[in-house]
C-alpha positions in Angstrom: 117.3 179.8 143.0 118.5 181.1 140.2 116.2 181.2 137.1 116.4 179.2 133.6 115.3 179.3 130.6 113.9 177.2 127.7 113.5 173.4 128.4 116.0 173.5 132.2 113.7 176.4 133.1 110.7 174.2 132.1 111.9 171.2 134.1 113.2 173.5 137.0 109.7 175.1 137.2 108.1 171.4 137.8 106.3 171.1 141.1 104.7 167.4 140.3 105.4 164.6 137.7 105.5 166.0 134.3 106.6 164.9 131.1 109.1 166.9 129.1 109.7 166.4 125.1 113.3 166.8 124.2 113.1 166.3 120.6 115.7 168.6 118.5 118.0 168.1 121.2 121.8 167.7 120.3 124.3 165.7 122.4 126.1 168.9 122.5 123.4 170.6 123.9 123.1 168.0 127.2 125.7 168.8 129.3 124.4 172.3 129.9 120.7 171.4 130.5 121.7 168.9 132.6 123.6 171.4 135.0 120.8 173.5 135.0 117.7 171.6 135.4 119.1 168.8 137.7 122.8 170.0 138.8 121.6 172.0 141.6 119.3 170.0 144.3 115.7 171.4 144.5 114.6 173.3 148.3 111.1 173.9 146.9 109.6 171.1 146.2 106.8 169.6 149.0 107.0 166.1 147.2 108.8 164.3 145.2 108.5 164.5 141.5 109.3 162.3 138.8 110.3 164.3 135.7 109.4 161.8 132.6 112.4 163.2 129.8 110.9 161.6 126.1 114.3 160.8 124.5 112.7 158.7 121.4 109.9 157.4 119.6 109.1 154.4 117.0 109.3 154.7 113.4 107.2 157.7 113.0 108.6 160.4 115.4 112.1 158.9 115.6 113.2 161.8 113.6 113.3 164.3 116.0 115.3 162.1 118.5 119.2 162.2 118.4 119.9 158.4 118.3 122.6 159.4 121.2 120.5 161.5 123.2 119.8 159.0 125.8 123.7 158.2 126.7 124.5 161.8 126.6 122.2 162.3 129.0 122.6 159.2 131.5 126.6 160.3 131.0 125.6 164.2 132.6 123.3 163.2 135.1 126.2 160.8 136.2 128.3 163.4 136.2 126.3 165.2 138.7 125.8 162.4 141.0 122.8 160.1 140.1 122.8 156.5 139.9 120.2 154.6 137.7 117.6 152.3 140.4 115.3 150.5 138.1 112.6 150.7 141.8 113.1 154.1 142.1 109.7 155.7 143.0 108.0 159.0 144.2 110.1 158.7 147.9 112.8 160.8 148.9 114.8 158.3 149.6 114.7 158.1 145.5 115.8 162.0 144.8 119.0 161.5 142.5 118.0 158.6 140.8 116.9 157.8 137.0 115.1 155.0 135.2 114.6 154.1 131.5 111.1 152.7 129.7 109.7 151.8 126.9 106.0 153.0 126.7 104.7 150.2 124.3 101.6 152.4 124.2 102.7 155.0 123.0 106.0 153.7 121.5 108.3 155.9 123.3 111.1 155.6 124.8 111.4 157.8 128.5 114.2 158.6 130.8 112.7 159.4 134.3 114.5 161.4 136.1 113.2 162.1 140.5 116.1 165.1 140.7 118.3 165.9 144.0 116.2 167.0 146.3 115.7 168.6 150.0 113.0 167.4 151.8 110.8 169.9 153.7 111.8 171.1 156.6 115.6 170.2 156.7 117.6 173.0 158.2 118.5 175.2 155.1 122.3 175.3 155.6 122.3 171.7 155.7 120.2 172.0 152.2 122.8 174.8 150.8 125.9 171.9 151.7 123.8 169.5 150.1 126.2 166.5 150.6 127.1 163.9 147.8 127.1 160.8 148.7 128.3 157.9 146.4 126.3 155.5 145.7 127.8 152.7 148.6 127.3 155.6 151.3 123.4 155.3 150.3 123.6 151.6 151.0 124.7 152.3 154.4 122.2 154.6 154.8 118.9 153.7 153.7 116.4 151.6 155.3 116.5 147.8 155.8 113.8 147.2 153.3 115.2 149.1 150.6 118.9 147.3 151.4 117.3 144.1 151.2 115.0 145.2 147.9 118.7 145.9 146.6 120.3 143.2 147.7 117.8 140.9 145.8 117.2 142.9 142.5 120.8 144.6 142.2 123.2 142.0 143.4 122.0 138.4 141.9 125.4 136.7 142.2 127.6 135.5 145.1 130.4 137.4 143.9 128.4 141.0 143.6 127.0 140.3 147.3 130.8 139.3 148.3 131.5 142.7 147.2 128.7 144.8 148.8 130.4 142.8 152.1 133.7 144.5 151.2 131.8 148.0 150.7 130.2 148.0 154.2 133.5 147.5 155.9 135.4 149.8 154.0 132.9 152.2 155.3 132.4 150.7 158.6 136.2 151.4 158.8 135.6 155.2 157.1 133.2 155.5 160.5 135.7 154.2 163.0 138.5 156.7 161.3 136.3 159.7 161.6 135.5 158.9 165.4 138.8 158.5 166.6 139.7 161.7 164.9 136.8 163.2 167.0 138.9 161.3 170.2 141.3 163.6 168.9 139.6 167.0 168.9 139.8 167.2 165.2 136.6 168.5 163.8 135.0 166.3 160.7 134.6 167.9 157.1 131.1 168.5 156.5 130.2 165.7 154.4 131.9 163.6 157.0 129.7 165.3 159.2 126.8 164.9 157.3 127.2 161.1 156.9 128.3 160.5 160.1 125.0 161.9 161.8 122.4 159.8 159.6 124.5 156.2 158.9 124.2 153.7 161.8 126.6 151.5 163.1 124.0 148.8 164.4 121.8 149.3 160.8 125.3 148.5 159.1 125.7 145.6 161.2 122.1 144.2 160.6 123.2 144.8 156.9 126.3 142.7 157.1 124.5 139.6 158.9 121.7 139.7 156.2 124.5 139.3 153.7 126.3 136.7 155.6 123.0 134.9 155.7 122.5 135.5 152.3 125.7 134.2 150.5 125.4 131.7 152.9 122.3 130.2 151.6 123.2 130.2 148.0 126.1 128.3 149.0 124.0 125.6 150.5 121.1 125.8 148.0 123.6 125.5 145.1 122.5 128.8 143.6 126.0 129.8 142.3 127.4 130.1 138.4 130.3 128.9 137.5 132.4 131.7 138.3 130.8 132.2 141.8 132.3 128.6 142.7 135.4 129.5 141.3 135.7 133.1 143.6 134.0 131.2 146.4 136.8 128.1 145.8 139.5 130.7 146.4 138.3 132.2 149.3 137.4 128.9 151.2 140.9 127.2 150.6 143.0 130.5 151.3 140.5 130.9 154.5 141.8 127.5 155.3 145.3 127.8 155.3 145.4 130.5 157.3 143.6 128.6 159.7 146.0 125.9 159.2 148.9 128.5 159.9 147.4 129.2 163.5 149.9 127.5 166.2 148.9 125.8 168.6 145.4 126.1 167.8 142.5 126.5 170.1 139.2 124.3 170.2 137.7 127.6 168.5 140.2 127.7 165.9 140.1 124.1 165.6 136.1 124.3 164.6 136.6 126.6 162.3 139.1 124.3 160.8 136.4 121.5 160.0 133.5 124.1 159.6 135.7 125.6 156.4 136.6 122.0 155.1 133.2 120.7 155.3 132.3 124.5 153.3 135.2 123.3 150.4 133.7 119.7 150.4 130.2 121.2 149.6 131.4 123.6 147.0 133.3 120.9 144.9 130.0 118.9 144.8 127.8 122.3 143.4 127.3 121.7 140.2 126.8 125.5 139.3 123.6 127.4 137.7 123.3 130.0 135.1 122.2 133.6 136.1 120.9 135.3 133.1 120.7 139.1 133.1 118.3 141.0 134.6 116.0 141.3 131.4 117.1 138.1 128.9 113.8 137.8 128.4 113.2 140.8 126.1 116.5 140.6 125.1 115.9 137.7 123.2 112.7 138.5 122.3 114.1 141.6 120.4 116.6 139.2 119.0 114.0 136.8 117.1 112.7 139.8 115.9 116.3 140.8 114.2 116.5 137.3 113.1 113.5 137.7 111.1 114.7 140.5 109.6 117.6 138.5 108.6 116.0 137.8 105.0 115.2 141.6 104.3 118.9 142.1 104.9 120.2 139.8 102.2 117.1 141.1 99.9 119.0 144.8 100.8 121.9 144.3 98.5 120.3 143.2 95.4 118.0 146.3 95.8 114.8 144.7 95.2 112.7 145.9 98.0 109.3 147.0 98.8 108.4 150.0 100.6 106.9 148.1 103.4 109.9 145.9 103.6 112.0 149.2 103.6 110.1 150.3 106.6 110.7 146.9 108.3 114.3 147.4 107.8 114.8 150.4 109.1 113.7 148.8 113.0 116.9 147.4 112.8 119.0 150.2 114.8 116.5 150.7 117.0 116.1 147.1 118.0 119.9 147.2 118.4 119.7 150.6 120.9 117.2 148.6 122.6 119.0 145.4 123.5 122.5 147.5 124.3 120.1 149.3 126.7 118.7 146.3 128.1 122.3 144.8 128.5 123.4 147.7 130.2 120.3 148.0 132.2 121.0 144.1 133.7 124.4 144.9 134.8 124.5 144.1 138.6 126.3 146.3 141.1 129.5 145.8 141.9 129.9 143.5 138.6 133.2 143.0 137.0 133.5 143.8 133.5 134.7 140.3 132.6 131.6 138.4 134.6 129.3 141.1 132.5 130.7 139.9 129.3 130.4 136.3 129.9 126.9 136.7 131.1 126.2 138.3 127.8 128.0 135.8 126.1 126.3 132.9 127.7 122.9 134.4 126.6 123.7 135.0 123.1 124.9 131.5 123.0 122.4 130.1 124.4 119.5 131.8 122.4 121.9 130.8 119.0 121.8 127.1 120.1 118.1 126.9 120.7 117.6 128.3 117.0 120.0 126.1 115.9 118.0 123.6 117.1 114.6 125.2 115.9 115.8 125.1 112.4 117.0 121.5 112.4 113.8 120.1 114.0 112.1 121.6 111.1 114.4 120.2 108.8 114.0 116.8 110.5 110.0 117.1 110.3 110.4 118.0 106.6 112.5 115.3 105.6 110.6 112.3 107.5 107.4 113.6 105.7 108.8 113.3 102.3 110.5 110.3 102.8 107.1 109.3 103.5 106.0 109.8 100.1 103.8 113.1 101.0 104.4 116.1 98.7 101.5 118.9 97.9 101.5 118.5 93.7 99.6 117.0 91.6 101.7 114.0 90.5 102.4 112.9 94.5 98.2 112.7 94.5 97.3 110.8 91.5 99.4 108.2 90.4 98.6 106.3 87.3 96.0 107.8 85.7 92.6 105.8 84.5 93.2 105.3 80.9 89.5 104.5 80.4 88.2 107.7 82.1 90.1 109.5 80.3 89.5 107.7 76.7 86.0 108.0 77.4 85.8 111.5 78.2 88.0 112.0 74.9 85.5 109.9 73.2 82.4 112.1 74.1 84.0 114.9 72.9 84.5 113.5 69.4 81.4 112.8 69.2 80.2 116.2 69.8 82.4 117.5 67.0 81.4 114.9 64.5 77.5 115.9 65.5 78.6 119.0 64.3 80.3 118.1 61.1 84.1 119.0 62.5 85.1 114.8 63.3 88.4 114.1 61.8 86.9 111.1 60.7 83.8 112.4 58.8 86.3 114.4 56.6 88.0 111.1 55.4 84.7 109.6 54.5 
């Protein structure tokens, strides 16, 4: 293994969890330390490791944090093959992966980082080759739990699971190609090779039923958004004229015929749901926070403000890294672009409207109390005032002028 210096040789030299500070680094300066700290997968590790990357801090150590830092570096380690998995953990089945936090503790912000990685033991060509596999060729080949974990955390809409249907055969077919060019005599390129010996054609059907199963049942529990109905819609009624297009058609055929129709009946009634994103909830949690700030902002221009309202102001770009991270963090796999927008969309709308709403309750409540008559001044809580209360308490203070000599009246005597 070659040998690194500065911060890659630091993180290459990690044989357990660590955390590494990479404050005063550039985005220029990423690519490179990418390359060398995680381009190459480890053969020496007997675990493994999670390295913990400290991209940024609050208020007080933000200043040694490029603001870009973190997408330079989620950009490289793409670049070199990982995907982000917000369950990765300390398994091999996680080596290639990356995660972001936000240590509320210690108000930091993380990027972990479990790097490519050989397990112990595997035959040390085979770790030299190191094959890359995309991301939907470690669908195929990892365990049924994790599949499933992924299914459920990774894929929350009909039309993301659709397409994870669509992945498996495209590489159930990518399996059939490279055994008939075996038939053939025609040796298979070594990462053919590679996933060809560990994928399994019965796991990948097991895979495909639990999807069936799945998008089935959010059909018939009505779990579906509005454009989930609309994809599933489409596929039911052009599934049905084909059917209809069959000649002579057999009971089979026939079956299916009333099966899909009954499927298109059920659809029309859904009336669909909303699927917010992944993590809506601090999303708009960091929003009401930005709203509050909303004051400040206008204060801003005129000038006029404190040094702790300064400080309070300058949240406001890191709130806003925080909720495009968020965002980006609740994309789904396989999403389109245009379904990620809308989801977006449909919780920014939403969390305006209940606001909205907010605000003119409170104008409601304000308005019905003083149309009641209640006010907090003086005048609301009096009245008329009692004349003779108050003419006598003028009266005993005549009287202690005129014991004095000082009465008004005395003088006219």
């Amino acid at each position: 293994m070659a040998a690194f210096s500065g911060r890659a040789g630091e993180i290459r030299a990690c044989m357990e969890t660590e955390q590494v500070d990479l404050g005063g680094v550039t985005p220029a300066q990423v690519p490179q330390l990418v390359a060398d700290a995680f381009g190459t997968p480890r053969d020496d590790l007997t675990e493994m490791i999670r390295v913990s990357l400290v991209v940024g801090a609050g208020k007080l150590g933000r200043q040694k944090y490029h603001a870009d830092l973190p997408k330079a570096l989620v950009a490289a380690l793409r670049e070199h093959g990982y995907e982000e998995d917000t369950g990765a953990a300390l398994l091999w089945d996680c080596a290639g992966s990356f995660k972001h936090q936000h240590d509320t503790g210690k108000n930091l912000k993380i990027l972990h980082v479990y790097p490519l990685a050989t397990p112990p033991g595997a035959d040390e060509d085979e770790a030299d080759a190191g094959p890359q596999w995309t991301p939907q060729q470690i669908l195929c080949i990892c365990n049924m739990e994790r599949f499933e974990d992924a299914v459920r955390h990774r894929t929350p809409t009909w039309q993301t699971r659709r397409q994870l249907v669509d992945v498996l055969k495209a590489e159930g077919a990518s399996i059939a190609a490279m055994e008939q060019k075996m038939c053939t005599g025609t040796p298979l390129e070594p990462d053919e090779q590679a996933f060809y010996d560990e994928v399994s054609t019965e796991l990948l059907e097991q895979k495909a039923a639990y999807l069936q199963t799945a998008l089935r049942d959010m059909v018939q529990a009505g779990q579906i958004d509005t454009r989930d109905k609309a994809a599933a819609l489409a596929a039911a009624t052009e599934r049905l004229r084909e059917l209809q297009g069959v000649e002579n058609p057999n009971p089979k055929v026939l079956k299916q015929i009333e099966k899909t129709s009954e499927r298109i009946a059920h659809l029309e009634t859904i009336r669909p749901i909303e699927v917010p994103l992944q993590h809506h909830a601090e999303i708009v949690e960091i929003w009401k926070r930005l709203q509050e700030l909303e004051p400040l902002q206008k204060k801003e221009q005129s000038g006029n403000l404190s040094l702790n309202e300064i400080r309070q102001l300058a949240e406001r770009d890191e709130l806003r890294e925080q909720v495009a991270m968020l965002q980006n963090r609740s994309r789904a796999w396989f999403e389109e672009e245009d379904s990620f927008e809308a989801r977006k969309t449909e919780l920014r709308s939403k969390f305006v409207a209940a606001q909205r709403k907010k605000r003119s309750a409170a104008q409601a409540r304000a308005a019905k109390k003083k149309a009641s008559g209640w006010a907090p001044t003086s005048a609301a809580r009096g009245g008329v005032r009692n004349p003779g209360r108050a003419k006598a308490k003028g009266a005993g203070v005549r009287s202690k002028f005129a014991a004095l000599g000082l009465d008004s009246d005395s003088d006219s005597d």
